[in-house]
DSSP file (Angstrom, degrees, kcal/mol; ACC not computed):
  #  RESIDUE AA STRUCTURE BP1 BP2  ACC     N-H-->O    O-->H-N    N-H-->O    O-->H-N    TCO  KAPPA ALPHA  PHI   PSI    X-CA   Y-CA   Z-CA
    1    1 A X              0   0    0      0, 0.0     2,-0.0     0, 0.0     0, 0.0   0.000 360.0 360.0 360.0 127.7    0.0    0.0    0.0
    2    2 A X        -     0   0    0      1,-0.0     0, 0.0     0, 0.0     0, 0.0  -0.369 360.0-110.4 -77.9 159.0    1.7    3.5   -0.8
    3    3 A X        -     0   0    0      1,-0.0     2,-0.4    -2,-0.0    -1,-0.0  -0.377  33.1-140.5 -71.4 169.1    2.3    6.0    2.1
    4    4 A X        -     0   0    0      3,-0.0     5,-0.1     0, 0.0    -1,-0.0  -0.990  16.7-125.7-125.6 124.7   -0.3    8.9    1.6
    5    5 A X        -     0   0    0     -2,-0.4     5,-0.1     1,-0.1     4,-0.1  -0.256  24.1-110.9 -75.0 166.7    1.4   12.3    2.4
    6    6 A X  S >> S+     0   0    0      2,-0.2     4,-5.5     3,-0.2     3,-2.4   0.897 112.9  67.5 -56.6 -48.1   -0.6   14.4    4.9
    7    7 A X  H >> S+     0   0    0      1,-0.3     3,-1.0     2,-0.2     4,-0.5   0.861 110.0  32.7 -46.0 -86.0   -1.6   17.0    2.4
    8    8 A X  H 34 S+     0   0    0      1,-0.3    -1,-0.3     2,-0.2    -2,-0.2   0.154 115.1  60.0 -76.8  16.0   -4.0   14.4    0.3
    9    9 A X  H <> S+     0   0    0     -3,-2.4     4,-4.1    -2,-0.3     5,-0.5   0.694 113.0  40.8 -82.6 -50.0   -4.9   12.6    3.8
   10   10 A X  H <X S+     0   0    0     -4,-5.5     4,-1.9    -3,-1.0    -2,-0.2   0.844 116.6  48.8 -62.2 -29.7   -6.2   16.2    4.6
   11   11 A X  H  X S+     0   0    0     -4,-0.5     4,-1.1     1,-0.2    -1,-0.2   0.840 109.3  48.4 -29.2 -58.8   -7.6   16.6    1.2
   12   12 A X  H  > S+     0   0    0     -5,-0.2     4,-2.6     1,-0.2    -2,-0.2   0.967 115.3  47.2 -68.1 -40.7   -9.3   13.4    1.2
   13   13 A X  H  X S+     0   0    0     -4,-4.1     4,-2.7     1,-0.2     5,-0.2   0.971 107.1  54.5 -56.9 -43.1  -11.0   14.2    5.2
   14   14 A X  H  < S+     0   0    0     -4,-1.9    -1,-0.2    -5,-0.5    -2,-0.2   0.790 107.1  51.4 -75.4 -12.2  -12.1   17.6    4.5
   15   15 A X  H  < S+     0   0    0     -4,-1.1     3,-0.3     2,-0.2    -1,-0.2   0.891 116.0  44.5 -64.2 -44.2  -14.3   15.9    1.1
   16   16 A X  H  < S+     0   0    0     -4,-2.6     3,-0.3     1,-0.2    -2,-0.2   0.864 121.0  41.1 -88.0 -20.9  -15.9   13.4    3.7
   17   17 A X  S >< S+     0   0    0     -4,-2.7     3,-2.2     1,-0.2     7,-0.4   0.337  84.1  91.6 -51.1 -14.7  -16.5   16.1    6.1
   18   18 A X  T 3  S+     0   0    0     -3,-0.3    -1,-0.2     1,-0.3    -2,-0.1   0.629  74.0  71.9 -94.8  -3.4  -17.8   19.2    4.1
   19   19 A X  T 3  S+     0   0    0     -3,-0.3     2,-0.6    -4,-0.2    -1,-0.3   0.380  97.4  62.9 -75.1   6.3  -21.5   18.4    4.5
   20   20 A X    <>  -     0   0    0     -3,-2.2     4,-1.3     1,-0.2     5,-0.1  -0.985  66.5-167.4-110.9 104.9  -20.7   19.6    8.4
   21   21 A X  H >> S+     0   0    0     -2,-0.6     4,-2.7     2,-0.2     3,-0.9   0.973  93.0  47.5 -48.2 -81.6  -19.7   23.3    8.7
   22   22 A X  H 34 S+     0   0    0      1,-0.2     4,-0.2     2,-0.2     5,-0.2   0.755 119.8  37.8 -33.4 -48.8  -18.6   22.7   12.1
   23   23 A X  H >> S+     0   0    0      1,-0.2     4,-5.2    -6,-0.2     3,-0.6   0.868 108.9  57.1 -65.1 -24.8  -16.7   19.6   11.2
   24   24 A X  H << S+     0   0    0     -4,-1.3    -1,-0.2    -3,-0.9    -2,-0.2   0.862 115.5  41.6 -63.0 -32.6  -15.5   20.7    8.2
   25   25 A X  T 3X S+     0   0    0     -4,-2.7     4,-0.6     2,-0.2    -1,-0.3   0.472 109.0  53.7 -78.7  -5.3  -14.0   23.6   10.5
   26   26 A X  H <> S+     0   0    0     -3,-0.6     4,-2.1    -5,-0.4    -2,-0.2   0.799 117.2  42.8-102.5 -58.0  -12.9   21.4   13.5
   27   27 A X  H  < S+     0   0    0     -4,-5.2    -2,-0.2     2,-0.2    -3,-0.1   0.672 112.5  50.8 -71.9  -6.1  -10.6   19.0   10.4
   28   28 A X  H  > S+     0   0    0     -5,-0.4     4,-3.2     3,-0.1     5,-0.2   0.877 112.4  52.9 -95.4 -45.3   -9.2   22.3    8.1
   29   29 A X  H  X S+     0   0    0     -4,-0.6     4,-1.0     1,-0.3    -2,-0.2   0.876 116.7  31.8 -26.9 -68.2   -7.9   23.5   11.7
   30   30 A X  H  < S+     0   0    0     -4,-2.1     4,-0.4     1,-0.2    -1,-0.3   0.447 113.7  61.6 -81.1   0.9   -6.0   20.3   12.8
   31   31 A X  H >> S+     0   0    0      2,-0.2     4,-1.3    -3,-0.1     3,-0.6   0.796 109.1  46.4 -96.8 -35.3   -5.0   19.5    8.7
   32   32 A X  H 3< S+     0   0    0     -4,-3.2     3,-0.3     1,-0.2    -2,-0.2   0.916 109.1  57.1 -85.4 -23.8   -2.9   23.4    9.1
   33   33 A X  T 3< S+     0   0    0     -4,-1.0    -1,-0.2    -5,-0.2    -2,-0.2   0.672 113.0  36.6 -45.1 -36.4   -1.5   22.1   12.4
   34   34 A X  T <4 S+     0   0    0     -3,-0.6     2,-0.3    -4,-0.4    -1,-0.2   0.577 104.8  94.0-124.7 -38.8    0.0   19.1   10.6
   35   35 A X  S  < S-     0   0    0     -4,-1.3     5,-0.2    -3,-0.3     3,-0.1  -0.408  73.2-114.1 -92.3 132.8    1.1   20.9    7.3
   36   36 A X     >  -     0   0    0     -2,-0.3     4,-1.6     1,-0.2     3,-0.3  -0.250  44.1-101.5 -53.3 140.3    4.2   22.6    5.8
   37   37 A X  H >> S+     0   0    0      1,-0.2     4,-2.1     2,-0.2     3,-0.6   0.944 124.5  42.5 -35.6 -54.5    3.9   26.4    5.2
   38   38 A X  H 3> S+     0   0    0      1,-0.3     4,-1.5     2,-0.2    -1,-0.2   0.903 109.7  55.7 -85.4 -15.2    3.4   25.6    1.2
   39   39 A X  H 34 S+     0   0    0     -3,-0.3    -1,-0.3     2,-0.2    -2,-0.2   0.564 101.0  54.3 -93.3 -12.3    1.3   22.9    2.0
   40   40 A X  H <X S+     0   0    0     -4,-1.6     4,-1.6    -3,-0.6    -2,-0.2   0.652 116.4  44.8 -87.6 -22.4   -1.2   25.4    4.2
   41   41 A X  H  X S+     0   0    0     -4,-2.1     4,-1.5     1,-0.2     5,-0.5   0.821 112.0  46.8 -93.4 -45.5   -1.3   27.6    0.8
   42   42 A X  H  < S+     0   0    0     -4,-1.5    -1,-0.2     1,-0.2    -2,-0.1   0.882 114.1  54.4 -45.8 -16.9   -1.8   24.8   -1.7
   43   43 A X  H >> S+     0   0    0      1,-0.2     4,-3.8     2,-0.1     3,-0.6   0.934 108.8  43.7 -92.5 -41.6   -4.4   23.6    0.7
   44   44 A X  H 3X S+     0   0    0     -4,-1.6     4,-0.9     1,-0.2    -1,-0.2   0.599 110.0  55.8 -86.0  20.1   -6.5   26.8    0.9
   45   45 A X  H 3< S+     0   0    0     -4,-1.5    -1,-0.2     2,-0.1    -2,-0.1   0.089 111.6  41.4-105.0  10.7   -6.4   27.4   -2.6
   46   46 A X  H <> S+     0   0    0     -3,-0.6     4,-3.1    -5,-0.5     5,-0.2   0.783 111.7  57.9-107.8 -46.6   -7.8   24.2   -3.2
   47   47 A X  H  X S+     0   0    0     -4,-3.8     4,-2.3     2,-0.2     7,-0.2   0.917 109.3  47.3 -37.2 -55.8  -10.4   24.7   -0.1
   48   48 A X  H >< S+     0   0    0     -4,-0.9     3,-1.1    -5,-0.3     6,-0.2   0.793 115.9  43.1 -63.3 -86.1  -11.7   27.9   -1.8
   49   49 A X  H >4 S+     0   0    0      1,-0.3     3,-0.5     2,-0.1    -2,-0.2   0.587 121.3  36.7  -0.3 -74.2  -12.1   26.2   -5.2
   50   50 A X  H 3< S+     0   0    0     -4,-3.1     2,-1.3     1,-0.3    -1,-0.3   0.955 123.7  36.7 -50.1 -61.2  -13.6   22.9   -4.0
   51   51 A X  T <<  +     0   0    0     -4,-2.3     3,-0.5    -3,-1.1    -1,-0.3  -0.754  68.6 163.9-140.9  62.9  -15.9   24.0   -1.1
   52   52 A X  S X  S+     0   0    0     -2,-1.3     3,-1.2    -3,-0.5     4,-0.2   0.790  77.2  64.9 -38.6 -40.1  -17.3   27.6   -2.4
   53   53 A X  T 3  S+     0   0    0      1,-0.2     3,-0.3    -3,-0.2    -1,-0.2   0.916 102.7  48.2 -56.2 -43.3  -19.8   27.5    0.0
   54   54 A X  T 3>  +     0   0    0     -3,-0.5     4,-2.8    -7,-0.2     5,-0.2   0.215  68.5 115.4 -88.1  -5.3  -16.9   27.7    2.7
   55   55 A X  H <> S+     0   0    0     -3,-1.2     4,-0.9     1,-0.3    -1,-0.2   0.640  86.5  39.4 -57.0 -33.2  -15.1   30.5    1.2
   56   56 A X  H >> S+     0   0    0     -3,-0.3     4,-3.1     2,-0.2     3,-0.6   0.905 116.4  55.4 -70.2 -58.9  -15.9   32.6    4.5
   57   57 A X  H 3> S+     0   0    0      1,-0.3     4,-2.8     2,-0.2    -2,-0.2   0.864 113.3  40.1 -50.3 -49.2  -15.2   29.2    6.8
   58   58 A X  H 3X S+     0   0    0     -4,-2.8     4,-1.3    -7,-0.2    -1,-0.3   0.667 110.5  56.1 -92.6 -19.5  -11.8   28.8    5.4
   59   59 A X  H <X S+     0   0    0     -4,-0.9     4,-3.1    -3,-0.6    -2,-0.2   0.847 106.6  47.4 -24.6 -72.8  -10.8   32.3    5.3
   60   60 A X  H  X S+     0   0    0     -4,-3.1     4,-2.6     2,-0.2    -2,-0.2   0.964 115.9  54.6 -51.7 -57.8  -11.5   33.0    9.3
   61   61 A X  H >X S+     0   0    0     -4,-2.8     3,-2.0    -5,-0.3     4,-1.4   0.829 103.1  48.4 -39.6 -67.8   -9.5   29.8    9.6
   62   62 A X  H 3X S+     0   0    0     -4,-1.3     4,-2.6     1,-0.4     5,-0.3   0.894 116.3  45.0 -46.9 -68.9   -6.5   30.7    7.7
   63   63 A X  H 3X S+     0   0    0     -4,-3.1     4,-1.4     1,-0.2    -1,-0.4   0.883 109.3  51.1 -62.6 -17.2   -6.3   33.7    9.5
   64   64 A X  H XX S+     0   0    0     -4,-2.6     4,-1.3    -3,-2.0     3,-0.9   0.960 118.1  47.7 -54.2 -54.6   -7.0   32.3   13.3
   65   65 A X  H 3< S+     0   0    0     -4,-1.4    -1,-0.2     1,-0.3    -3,-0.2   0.809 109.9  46.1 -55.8 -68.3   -4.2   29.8   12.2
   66   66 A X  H 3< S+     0   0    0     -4,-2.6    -1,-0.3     1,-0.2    -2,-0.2   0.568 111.5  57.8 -61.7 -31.0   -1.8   32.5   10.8
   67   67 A X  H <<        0   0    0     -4,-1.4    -1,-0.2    -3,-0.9    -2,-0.2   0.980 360.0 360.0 -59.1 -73.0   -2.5   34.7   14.3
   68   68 A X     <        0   0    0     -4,-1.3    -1,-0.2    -3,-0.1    -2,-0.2   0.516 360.0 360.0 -71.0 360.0   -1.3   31.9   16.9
């Protein structure tokens, strides 16, 4: 079985997640904890894209993240 890097583990959670706001918010939180500096922008330019709906959700995150 090939390793799966964090980045498309987080990818692949936030898919099964994104009918939950709250979760969806609870998993992008601990997925930027876990992730490389370049891998926190490739992930929220994939976040906006994918999960429009979220564009607000993943925004506030980004910055909470970027704060602390």
């Amino acid at each position: 079985m090939q390793k799966r890097n964090m980045f498309e583990l987080s990818k692949n959670i936030l898919q099964k997640v994104s009918f939950d706001k709250t979760l969806f918010r609870k998993e992008l939180t601990k997925a930027l904890q876990w992730l490389k500096k370049e891998e926190q922008f490739l992930l929220f330019v994939w976040c906006v894209t994918t999960f429009h709906q979220y564009t607000d959700l993943v925004t506030e995150v980004y910055k909470n993240v970027a704060q602390s």
